[in-house]
N, C-alpha and C positions, 0 to 999 in steps of 0.2 A: 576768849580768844582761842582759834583753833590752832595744833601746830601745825607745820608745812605739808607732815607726813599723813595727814587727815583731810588733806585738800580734792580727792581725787572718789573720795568716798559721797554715795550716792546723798542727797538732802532730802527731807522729808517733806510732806507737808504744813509740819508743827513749825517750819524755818521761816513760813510765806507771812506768817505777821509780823517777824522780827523782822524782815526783810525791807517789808514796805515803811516799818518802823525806821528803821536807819537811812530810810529814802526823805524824810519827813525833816528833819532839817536842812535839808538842800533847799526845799521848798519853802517854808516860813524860817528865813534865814534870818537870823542874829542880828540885829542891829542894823537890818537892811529893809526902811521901813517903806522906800517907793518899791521894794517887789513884796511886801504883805500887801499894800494899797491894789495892787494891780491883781496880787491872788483872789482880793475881796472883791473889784470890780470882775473879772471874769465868773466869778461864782453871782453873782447879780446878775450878769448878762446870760448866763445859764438859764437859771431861774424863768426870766421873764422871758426867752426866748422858750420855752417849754410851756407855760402858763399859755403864751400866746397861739402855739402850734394846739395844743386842747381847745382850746378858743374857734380856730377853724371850724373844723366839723359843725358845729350848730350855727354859724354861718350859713353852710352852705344848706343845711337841715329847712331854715327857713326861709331860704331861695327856693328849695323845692317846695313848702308847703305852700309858697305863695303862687307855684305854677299849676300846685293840683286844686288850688281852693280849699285848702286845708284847715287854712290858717286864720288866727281869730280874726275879731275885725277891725282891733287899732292895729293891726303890725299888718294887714291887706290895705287898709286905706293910706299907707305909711308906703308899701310895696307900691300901689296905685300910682301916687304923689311921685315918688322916685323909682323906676321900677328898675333902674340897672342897679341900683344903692346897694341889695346884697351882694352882686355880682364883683362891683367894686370893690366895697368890705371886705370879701373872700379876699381878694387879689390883695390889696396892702396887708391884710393880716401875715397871709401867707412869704410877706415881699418882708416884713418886720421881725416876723420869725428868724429868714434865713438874713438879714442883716443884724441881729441880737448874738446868732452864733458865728458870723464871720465877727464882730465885736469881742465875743467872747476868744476867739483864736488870736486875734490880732493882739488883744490883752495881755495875753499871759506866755505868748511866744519866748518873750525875752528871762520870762520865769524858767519855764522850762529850759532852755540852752542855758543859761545862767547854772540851774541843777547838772543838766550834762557836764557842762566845764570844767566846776566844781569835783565831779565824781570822778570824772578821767584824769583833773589833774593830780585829785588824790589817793587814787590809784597808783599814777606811777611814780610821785614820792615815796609811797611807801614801797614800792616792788626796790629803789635805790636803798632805802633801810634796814631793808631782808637781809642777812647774812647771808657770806658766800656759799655756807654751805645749801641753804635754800636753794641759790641760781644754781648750784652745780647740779641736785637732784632735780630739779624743774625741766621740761622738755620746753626749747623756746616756742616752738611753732601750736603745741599745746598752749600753753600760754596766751600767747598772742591772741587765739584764737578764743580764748575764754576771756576775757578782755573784750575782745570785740564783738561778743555774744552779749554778753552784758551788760555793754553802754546800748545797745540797738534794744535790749529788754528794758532798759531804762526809757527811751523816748518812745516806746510804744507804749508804756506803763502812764507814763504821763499823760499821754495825747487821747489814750481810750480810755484809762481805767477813771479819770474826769470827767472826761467831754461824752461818753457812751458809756457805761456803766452808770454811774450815780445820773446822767440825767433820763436812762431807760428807768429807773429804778421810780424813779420822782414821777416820772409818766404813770409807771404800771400803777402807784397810790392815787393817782388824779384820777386817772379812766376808772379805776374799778370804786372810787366815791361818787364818783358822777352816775355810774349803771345804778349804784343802791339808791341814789335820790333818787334818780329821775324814771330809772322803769324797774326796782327792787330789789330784794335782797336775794332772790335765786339769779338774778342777771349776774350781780355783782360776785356770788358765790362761783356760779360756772365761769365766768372769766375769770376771775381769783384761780379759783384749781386748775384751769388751763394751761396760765401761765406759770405758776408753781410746779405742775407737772413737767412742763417745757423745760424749767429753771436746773430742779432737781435730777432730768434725766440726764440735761447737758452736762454737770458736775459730776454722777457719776458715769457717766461714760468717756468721758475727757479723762478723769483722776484712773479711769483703765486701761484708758492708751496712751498715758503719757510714759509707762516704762516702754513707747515703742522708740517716743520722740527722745527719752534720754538713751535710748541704745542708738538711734539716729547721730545722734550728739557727740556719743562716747566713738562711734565711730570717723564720722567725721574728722576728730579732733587726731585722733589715730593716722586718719590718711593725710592729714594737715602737718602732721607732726614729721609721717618719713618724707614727704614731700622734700619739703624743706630742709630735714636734714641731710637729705643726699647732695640735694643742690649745693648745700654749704660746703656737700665733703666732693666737691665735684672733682677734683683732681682725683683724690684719690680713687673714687669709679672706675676716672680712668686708666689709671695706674693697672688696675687688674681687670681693667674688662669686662666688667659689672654690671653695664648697661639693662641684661635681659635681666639680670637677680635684681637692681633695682625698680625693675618697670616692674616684674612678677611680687613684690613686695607690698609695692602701692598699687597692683591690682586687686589683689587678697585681701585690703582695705576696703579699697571702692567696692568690692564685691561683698564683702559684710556691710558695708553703708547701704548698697540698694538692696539688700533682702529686708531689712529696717526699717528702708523707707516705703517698701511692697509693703510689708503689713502693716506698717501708720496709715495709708491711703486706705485701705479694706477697714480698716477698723472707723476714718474717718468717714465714706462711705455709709456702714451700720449707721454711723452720730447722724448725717443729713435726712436720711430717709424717717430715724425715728422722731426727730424734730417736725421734720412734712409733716407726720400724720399727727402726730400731737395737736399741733396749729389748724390742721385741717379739721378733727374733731372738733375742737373747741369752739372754733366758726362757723361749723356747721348746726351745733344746737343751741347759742346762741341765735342764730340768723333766722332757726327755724323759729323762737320763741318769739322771735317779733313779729314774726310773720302771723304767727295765729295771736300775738295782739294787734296788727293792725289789719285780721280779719275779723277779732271781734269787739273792733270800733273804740279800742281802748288808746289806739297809737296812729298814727299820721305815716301816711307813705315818707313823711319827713324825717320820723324817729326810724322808721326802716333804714332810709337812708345814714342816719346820724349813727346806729348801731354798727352797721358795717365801715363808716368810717373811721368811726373810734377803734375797731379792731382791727382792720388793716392797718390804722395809723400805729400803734402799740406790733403788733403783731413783723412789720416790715423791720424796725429796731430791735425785736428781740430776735428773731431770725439771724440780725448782724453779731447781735449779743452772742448769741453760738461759737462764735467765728473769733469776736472777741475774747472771750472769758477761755478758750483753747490757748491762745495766742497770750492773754495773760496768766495764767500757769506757765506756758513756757518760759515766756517773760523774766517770771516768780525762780521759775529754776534757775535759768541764764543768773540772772542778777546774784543768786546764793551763792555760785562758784567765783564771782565779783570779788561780793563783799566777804566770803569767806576768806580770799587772799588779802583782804584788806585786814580782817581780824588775825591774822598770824603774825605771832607776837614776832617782834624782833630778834634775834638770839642777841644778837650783840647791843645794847643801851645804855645811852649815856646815865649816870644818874643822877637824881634828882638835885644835887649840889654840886654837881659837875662844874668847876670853874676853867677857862680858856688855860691853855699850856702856855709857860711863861717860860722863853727860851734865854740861856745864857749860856752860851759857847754850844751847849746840840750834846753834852754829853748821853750815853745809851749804858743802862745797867743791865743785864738778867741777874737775877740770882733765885738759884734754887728751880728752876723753871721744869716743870713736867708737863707734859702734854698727850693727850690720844683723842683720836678722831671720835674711836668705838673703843669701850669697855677692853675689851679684845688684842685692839691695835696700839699699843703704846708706840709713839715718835720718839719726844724726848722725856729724858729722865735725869732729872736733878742740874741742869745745866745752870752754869753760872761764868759769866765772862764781864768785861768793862771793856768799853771803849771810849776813851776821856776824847774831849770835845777840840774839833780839828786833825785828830787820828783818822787811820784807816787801817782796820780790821778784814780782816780774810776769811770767810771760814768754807773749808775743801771737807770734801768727802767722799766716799762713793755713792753711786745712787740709791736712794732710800735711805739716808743716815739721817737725813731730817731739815739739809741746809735751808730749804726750800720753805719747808715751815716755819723757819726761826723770822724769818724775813714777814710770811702773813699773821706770825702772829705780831710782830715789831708796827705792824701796818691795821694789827687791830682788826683783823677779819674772822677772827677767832681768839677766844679768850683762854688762856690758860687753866689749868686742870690747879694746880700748885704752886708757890714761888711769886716773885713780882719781879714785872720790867715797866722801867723808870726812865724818863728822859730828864735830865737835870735834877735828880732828886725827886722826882713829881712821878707818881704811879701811874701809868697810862688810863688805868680803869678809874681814876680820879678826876682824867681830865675829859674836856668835850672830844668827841673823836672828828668833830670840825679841824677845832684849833690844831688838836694835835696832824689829823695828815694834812696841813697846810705846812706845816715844817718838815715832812718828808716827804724828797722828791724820788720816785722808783724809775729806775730803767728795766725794763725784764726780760727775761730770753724772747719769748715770743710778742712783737707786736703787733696790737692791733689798732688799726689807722681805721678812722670813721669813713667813708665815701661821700666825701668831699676832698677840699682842695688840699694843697700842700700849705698854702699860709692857713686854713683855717686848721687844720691838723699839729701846727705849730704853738699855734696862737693859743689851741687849747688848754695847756700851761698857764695862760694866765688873756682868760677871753678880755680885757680893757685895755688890753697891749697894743701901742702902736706899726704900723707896718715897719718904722725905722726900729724899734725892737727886736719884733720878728724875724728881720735880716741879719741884725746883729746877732740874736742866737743864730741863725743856720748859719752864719760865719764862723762861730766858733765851734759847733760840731762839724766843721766842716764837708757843708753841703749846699754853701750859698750857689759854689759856683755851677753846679752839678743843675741844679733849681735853674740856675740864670740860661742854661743852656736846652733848655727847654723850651718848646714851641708859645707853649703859655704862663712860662716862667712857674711864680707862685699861685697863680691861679689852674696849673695844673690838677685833674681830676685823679688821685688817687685809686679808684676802683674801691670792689665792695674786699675790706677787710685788707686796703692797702696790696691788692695783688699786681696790680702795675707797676710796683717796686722793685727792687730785688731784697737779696734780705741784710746786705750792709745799708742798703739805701733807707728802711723802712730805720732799722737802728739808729741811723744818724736823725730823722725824724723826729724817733723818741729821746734821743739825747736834747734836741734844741728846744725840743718845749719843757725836758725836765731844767735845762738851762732856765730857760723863758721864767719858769715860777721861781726860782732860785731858792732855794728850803734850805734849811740849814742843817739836817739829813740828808744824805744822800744815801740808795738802795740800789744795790746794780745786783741783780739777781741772775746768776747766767748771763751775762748782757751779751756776753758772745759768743757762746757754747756751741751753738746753730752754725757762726759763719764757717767759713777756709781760715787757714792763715794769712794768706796774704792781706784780706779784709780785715780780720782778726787785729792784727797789728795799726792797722790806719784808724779802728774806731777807737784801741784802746787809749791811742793818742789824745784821744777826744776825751775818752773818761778821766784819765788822768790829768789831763788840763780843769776838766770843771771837780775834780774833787778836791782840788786843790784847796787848802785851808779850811775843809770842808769835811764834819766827821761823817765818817764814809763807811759802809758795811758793805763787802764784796762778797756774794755768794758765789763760787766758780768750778768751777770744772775742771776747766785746763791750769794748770798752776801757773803757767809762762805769766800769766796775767794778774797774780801777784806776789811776784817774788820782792817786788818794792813796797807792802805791807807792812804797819810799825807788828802788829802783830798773824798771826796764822793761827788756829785754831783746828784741828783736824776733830771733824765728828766719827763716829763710826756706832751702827745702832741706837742712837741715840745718846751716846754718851760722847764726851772731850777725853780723847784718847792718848793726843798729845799739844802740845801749843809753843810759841814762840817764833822768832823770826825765820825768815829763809833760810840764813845761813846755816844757824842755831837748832833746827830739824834737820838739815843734811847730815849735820854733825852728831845727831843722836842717832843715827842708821834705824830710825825705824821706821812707821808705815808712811811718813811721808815721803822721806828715802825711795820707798819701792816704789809708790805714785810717779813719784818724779824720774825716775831711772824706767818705769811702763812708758810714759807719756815722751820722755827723751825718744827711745827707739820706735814709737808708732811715729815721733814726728819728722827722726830721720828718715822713715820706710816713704814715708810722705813725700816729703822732699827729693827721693831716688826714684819714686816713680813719675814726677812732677819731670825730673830732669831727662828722663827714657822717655819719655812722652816727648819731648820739645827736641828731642833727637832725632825721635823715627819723621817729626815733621821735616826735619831739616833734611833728611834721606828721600822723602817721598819729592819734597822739592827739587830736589838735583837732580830726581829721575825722571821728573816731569822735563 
């Protein structure tokens, strides 16, 4: 398994067996024995549809011997008797052929989508099993993009590297047994090296140009990547005006994408011409060799014909083969940046005896807790606190003291360095990290709302919930009525990342679906840090309504918001610098003291300009 950090690094050619390896039980799947049936009847209908197109040509060989008088005398008194008979024959062979391989497509269609489905849907299970820190280093739009390269080198992987490879392959060994029988072993030998030649040049000159198609690729994914990420940040562009730096940015892209894609074309170019001549050769001194056997009376204007049959026939699919066997390397690449995110191990896993979290009252331990991202960056160091079950806990700090942490690592998105945290006695890294976040519900500073609706954004809290459910959370985060006054009620369209909201609205959102799953943890992380006060005050009403009986962890910012905490916890670097209740830290005059006496006077300053503002409108009114 490769880690995340190694995803981006170039793959070799030594990757392309293991590749198709890992493609191979999709394909003869486990215990799924009407798609082996089907993989073995399309592999039948291969066969004999190849058999049968070989078959042609001396068909029509002894159509023509029988119009120059060629031909011996039971197969002329036979042509005599029926004389359209080979003409016919020709015509159904050829009609059986191409119905043996629409048979063989029709066959194994549902194999193949069956593999795609398969792949893509375990692809993005496991991108959900990745640790956070994966998605935070991961670029989405790169991603996405590689991903979609991949499942597309999948279905061309199947549909050619079957249906035209192996059955070019099965061709080139029929044609070249049939020249050594029937007109010797230098026929069979100069077609042999022809197409070996053809074979060999295409390999190496494909495996030359393909670092043009991975700089293609590595580009591409580049200008895919800022694409999309401006778009997301698109407020912010235009907050400063950005417009030409972002156009000029994903130019510089595109503009290294099309010099990459110039010399992939010049170099593919080179491949087509030295293919021609290869092909051209090759049926040129065959063709001639028949020629001076049937000038000197060894071969039939029919084997003339039957010669040049058989190497056009061979010769028109390996020409495709070029085409193909380019197109499967790339495939081969696509597919290893796939499966290489699928091989990255998880950081975070459950293990092997991992039993379900068994909750009795929700109580939350640390003790001893250390943590750092990097070597380098320690967060916290040695923490240890309780929150007994039905409590609510507080913990303030300034920014970068760690509050933030304590919350993802409590939520299991990263594992501790030192120390153990416990939910009822039970070690987190003990239990399933299912079971366990099905008991903690999070609100977080920043929401993000899916685009879609308001009830489905609700609902997602707990997706088998009734609409009378659903109402009844947005009633009690109080935003049923807000919802009801809406042109399309609950079936209002949210926008991309919930931007049709404002931002108490989006908050009341995430409060009624954390209502909605009802946990028996509760995590409000910043939950208001973002708004005003005026909004500030109307959501906290809400939070403190569903924490109620409920042990509760407040991560916060402004302390207004828990001065009604059984305990407060003040971090600072990492460490618990003081603790105890509201009152109980006024009274020690220390750093939460000066927190609270900063946050006082920024919220009078607030409040004085709130009120000079609602003044001068009332001035500008009277003078209107």
């Amino acid at each position: 398994m490769r880690p995340a950090a190694q995803l981006d690094e170039p793959t070799t050619d030594g990757n392309h067996w293991e590749t198709v390896k890992s493609l191979l039980p999709f394909l003869w799947v486990k215990g799924r024995w009407d798609l082996r049936v089907r993989v073995m009847l399309a592999m039948g209908f291969l066969v004999l549809a190849k058999v049968i197109g070989v078959y042609v040509p001396f068909l029509f060989k002894d159509a023509v011997d029988v119009l120059t008088g060629d031909t011996p005398p039971t197969v002329a008194a036979l042509a005599i008797a029926a004389p359209t008979g080979l003409i016919i024959g020709y015509g159904i062979a050829r009609v059986l052929g191409q119905l043996f391989g629409e048979l063989r497509d029709a066959v194994f269609v549902k194999v193949g989508q069956h593999a795609l489905r398969n792949v893509a849907l375990g692809t993005f299970r496991h991108l959900h099993r990745l640790s956070m820190r994966f998605h935070l280093e991961r670029k989405t739009g790169g991603l996405s993009r590689v991903i979609e390269r991949g499942t597309r080198g999948i279905d061309f992987l199947l549909r050619f590297m079957l249906f035209s490879i192996l059955p070019t392959l099965l061709e080139i060994g029929l044609i070249s047994s049939i020249f050594w029988v029937n007109f010797g072993f230098m026929y069979a030998l100069v077609t042999f090296s022809a197409l070996l030649s053809y074979i060999l040049f295409t390999i190496f000159v494909t495996d030359w140009r393909l670092k043009f198609r991975r700089e293609m690729n590595k580009q591409d994914t580049e200008a895919n990547t800022k694409a999309i990420d401006s778009l997301l940040n698109f407020e912010t562009v235009k907050y400063f005006t950005n417009e030409d730096h972002e156009s000029r940015r994903y130019d510089v892209a595109l503009e290294r994408y099309e010099s990459a894609s110039v010399r992939s074309q010049l170099s593919l170019t080179f491949l087509n011409v030295g293919q021609g001549m290869i092909i051209s050769l090759g049926l040129v001194i065959v063709l001639w060799m028949a020629a001076q056997g049937v000038a000197d009376g060894r071969f039939t204007i029919g084997d003339f014909v039957l010669v040049n049959s058989l190497l056009i026939q061979i010769y028109l699919p390996l020409n495709f083969l070029g085409f193909v066997y380019r197109e499967i390397k790339q495939s081969l690449t696509d597919m290893e940046k796939m499966f290489d995110i699928i091989s990255t191990e998880a950081e975070i896993a459950d293990k092997p005896d991992a039993k379900p979290l068994v909750i009795d009252g929700g109580a939350v331990s640390f003790k001893g807790v250390s943590f750092h991202y990097a070597e380098n960056r320690k967060i916290l160091n040695n923490i240890s606190f309780d929150v007994p079950a039905g409590t609510t806990t507080a913990i303030v700090g300034a920014s970068g003291a760690g509050k933030s942490t304590i919350s993802r690592i409590l939520f299991r998105f990263y594992d501790i360095t030192t120390g153990s945290v416990s939910i009822d006695e039970q070690d987190i890294r003990d239990v399933s990290q299912k079971s366990m976040r099905e008991q903690v519900g999070v609100v977080p500073q920043d929401t993000v709302l899916f685009n879609d609706t308001i009830r489905y954004n609700i609902r997602y809290g707990k997706p088998s919930a009734t609409d009378k459910e659903v109402e009844e959370a947005a009633k009690l985060a109080q935003i049923h009525d807000f919802i009801t006054s809406l042109p399309d009620g609950y079936n209002a369209e949210v926008g991309e990342r919930g931007l049709k909201l404002s931002g108490g609205e989006k908050q009341r959102v995430a409060i009624a679906r954390t209502i909605l799953k009802n946990p028996s943890i509760l995590l409000l992380d910043e939950a208001t840090s973002a708004l005003d006060t005026h909004t500030e005050q109307g959501i906290q009403a809400s939070l403190d309504q569903i924490s109620k009986d409920r042990t509760t962890i407040v991560i916060a910012h402004r302390l207004s918001t828990v001065v009604g905490a059984d305990e407060i916890i003040v971090l600072d670097k990492g460490e618990i610098i003081e603790r105890g209740c509201h009152d109980t830290l006024l009274a020690a005059e220390g750093a939460y003291l000066a927190m609270w006496q900063r946050q006082q006077e920024a919220t009078a300053a607030e409040e004085k300009l709130v009120q000079l503002a609602a003044l001068d409108g009332e001035t500008v009114s009277k003078n209107q």
